[in-house]
OpenMM code with the backbone's topology and positions (N, CA, C; nanometers):
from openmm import Vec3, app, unit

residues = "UNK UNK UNK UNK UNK UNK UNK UNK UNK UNK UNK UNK UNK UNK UNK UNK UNK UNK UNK UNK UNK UNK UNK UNK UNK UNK UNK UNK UNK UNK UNK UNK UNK UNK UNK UNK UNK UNK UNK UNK UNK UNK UNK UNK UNK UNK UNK UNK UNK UNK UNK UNK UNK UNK UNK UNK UNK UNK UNK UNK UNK UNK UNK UNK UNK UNK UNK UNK UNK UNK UNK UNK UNK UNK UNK UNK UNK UNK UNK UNK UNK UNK UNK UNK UNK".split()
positions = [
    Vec3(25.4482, -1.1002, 7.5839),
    Vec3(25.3214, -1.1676, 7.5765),
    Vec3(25.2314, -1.1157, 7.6882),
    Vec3(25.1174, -1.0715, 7.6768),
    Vec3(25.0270, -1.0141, 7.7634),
    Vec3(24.8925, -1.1033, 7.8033),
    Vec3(24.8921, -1.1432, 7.9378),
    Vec3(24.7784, -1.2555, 7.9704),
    Vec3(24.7098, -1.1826, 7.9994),
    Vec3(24.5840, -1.2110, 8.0760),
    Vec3(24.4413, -1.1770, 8.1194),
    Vec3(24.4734, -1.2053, 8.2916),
    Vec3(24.4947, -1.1113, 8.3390),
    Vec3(24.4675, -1.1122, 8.4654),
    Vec3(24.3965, -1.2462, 8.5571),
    Vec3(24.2621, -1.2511, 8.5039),
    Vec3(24.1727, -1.3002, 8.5264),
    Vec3(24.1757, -1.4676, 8.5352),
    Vec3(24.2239, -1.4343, 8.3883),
    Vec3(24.2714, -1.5921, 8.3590),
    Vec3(24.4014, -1.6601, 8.4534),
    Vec3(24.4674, -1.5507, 8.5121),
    Vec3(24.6343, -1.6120, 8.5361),
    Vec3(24.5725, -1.6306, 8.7011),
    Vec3(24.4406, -1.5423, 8.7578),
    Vec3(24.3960, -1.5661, 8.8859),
    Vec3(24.2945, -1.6884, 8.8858),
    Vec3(24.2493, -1.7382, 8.7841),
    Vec3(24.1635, -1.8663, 8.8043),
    Vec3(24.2435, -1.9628, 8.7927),
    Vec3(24.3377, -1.9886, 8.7338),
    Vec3(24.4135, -2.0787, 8.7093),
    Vec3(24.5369, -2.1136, 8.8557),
    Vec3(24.5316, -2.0213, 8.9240),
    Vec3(24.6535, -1.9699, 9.0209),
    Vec3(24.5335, -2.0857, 9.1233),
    Vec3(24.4216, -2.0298, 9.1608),
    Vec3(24.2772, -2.0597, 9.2892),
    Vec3(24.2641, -2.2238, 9.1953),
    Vec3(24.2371, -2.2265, 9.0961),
    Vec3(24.2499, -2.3706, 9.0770),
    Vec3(24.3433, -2.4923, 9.0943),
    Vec3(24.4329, -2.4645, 9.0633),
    Vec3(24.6124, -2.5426, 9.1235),
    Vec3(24.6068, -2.5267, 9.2990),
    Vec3(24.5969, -2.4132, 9.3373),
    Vec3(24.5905, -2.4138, 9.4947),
    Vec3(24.5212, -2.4955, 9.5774),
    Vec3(24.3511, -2.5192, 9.4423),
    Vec3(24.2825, -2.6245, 9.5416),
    Vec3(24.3163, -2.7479, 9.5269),
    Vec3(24.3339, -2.7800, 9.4252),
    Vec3(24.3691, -2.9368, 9.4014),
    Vec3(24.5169, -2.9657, 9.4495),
    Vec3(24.5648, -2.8758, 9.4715),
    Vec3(24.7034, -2.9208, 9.6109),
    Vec3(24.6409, -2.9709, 9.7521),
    Vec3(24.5620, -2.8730, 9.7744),
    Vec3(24.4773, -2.8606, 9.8757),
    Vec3(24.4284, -2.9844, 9.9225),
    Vec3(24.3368, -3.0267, 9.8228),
    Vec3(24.2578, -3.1306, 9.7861),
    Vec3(24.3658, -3.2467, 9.8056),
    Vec3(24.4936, -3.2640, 9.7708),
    Vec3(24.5448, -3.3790, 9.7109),
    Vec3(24.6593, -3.4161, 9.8248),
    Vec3(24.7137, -3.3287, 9.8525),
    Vec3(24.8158, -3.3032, 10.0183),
    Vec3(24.7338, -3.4320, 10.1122),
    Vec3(24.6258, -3.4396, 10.1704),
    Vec3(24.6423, -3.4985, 10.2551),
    Vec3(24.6874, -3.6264, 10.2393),
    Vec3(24.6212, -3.6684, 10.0974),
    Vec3(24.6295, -3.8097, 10.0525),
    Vec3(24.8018, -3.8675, 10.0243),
    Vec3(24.8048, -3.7359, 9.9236),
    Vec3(24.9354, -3.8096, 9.9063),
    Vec3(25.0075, -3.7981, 10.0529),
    Vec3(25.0154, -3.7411, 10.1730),
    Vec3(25.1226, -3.7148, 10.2683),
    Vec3(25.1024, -3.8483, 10.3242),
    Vec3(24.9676, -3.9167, 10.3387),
    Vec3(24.9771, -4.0151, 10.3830),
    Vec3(25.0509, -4.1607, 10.2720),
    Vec3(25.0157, -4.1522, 10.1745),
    Vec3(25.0712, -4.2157, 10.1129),
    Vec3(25.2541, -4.2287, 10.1702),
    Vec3(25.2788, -4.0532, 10.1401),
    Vec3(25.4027, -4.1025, 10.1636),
    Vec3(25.4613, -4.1486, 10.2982),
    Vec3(25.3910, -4.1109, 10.3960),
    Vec3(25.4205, -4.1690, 10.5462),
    Vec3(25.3950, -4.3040, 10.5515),
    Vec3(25.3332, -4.4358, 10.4836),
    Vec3(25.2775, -4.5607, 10.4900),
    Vec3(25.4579, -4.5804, 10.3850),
    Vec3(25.4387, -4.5234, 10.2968),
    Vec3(25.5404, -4.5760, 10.1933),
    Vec3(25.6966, -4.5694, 10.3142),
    Vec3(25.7093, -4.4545, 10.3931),
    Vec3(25.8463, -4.4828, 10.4627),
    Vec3(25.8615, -4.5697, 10.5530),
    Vec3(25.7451, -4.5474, 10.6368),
    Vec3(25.7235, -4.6959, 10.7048),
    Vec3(25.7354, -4.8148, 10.7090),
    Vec3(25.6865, -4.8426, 10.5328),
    Vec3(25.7063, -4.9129, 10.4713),
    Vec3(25.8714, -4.9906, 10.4242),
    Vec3(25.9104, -4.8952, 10.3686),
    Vec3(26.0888, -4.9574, 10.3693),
    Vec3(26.1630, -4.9056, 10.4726),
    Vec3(26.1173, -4.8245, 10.5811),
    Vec3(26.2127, -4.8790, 10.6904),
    Vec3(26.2040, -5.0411, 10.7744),
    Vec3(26.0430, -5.0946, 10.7258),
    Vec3(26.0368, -5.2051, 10.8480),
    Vec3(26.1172, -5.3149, 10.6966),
    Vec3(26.0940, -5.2959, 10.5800),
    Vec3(26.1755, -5.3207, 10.4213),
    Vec3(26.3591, -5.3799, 10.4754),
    Vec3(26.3780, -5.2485, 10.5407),
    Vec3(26.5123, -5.2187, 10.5269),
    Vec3(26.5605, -5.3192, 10.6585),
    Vec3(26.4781, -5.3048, 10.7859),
    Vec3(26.5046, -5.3803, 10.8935),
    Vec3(26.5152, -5.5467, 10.9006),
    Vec3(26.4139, -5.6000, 10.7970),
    Vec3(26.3590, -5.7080, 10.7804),
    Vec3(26.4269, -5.7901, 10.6638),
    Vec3(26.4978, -5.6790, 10.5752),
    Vec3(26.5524, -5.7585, 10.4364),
    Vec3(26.4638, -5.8238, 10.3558),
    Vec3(26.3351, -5.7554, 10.3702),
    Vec3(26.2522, -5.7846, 10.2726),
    Vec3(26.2125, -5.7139, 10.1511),
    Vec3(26.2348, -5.7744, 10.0521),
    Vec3(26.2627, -5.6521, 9.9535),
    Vec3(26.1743, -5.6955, 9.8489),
    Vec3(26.0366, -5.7466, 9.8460),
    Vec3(25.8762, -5.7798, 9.7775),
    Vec3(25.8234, -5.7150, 9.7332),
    Vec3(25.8240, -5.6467, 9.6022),
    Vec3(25.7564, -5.4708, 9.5424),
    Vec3(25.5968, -5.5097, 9.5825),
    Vec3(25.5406, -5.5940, 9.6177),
    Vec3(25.3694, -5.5689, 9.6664),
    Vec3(25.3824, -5.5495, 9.7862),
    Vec3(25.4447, -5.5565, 9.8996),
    Vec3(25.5024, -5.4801, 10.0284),
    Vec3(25.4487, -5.3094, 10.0395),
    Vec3(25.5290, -5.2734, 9.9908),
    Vec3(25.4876, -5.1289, 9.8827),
    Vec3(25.3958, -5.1145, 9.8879),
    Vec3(25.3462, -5.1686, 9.7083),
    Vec3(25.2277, -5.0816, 9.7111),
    Vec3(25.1080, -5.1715, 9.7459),
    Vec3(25.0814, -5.2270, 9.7847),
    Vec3(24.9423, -5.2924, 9.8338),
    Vec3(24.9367, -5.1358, 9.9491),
    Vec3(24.9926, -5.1732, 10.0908),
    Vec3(25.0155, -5.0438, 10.1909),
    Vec3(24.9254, -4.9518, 10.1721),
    Vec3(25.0333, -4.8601, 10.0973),
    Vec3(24.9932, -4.7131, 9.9952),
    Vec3(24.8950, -4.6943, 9.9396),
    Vec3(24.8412, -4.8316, 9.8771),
    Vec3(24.6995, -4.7789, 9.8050),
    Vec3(24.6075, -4.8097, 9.9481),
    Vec3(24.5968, -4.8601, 9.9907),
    Vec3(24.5023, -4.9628, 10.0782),
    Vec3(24.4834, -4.7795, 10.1628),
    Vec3(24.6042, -4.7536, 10.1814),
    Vec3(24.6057, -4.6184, 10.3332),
    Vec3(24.5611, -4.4918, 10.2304),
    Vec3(24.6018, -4.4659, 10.1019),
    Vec3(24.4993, -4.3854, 10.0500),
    Vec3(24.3631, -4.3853, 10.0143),
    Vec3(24.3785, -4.5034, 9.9429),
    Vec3(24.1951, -4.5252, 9.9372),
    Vec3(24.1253, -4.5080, 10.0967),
    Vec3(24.1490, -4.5416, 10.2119),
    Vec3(24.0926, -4.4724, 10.3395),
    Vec3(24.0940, -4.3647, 10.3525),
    Vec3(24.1828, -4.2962, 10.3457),
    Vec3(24.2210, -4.1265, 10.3575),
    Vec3(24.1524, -4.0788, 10.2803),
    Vec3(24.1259, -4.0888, 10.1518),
    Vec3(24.0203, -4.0072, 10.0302),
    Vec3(23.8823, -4.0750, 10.1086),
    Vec3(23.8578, -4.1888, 10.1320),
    Vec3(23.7065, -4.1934, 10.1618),
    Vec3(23.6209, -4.0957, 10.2911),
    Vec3(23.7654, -4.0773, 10.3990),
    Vec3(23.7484, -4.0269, 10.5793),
    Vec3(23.7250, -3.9096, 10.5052),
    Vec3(23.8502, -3.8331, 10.3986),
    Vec3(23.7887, -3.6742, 10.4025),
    Vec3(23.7135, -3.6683, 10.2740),
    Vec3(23.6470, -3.6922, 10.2264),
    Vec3(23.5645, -3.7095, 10.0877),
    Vec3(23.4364, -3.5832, 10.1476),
    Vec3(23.3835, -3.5369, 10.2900),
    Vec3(23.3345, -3.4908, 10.2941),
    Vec3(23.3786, -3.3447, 10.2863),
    Vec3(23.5039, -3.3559, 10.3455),
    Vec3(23.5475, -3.2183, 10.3388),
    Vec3(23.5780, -3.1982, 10.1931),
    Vec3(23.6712, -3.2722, 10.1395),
    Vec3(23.7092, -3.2818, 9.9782),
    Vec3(23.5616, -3.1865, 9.9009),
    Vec3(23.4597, -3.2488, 9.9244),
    Vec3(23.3256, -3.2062, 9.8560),
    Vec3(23.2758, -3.0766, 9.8815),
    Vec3(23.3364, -3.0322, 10.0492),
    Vec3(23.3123, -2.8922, 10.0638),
    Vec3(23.3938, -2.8219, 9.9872),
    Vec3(23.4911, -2.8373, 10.0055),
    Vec3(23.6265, -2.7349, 9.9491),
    Vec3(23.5647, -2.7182, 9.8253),
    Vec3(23.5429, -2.8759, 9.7539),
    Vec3(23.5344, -2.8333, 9.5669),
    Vec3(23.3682, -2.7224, 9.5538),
    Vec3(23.2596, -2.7274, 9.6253),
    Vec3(23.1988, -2.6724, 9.6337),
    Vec3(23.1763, -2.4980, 9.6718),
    Vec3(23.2831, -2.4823, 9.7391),
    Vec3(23.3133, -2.3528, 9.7249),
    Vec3(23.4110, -2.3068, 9.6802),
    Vec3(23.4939, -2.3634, 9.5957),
    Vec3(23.5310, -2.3446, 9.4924),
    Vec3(23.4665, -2.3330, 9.3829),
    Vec3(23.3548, -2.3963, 9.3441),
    Vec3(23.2475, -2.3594, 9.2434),
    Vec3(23.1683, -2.2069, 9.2848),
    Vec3(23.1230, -2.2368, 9.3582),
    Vec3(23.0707, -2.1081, 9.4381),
    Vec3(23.1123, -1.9397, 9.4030),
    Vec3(23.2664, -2.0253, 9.3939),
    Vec3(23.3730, -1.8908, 9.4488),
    Vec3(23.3906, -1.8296, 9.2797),
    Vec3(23.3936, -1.9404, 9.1881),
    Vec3(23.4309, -1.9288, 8.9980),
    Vec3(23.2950, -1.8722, 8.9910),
    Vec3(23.1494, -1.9324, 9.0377),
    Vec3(23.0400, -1.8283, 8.9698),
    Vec3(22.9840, -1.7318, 8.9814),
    Vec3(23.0396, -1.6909, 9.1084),
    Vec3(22.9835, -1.5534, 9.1543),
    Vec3(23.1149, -1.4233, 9.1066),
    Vec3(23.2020, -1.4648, 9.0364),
    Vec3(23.2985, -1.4020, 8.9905),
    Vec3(23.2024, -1.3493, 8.8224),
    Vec3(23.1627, -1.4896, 8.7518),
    Vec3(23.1137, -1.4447, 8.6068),
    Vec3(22.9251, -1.3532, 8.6307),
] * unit.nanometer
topology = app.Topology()
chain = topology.addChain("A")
for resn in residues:
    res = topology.addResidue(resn, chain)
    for name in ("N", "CA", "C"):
        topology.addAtom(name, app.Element.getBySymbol(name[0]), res)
């Protein structure tokens, strides 16, 4: 089967950014979430809104703090797709 170069390099710069993009959030997620059941594990509290209340509460901050950078990145990423066509 023979792809398009082109295609297998936009698709490659697109996945890269939205890792990019998505890494910080989720890392924090997952650092609130261990935190989370170790003080879980210490406490014998075992309440599934413990969880995720946390996690969302510490991502929704994290996407809002870098939302500016988020907007740069996706912006030159646009930048970067139209000066290619």
């Amino acid at each position: 089967m023979q792809y398009d170069e082109s295609s297998v390099f936009l698709v490659r710069e697109t996945l890269l950014t939205v890792l990019k993009i998505a890494s910080p959030i989720l890392l924090a997620g997952m650092s609130i979430g261990l935190l989370v059941s170790l003080f879980q594990s210490v406490t014998s509290i075992q309440d599934q809104t413990l969880t995720f209340v946390p996690k969302i509460a510490i991502m929704l901050i994290v996407a809002a703090l870098l939302l500016p950078w988020v907007s740069i990145q996706l912006v030159e990423f646009a930048q970067s797709r139209l000066t290619l066509f």
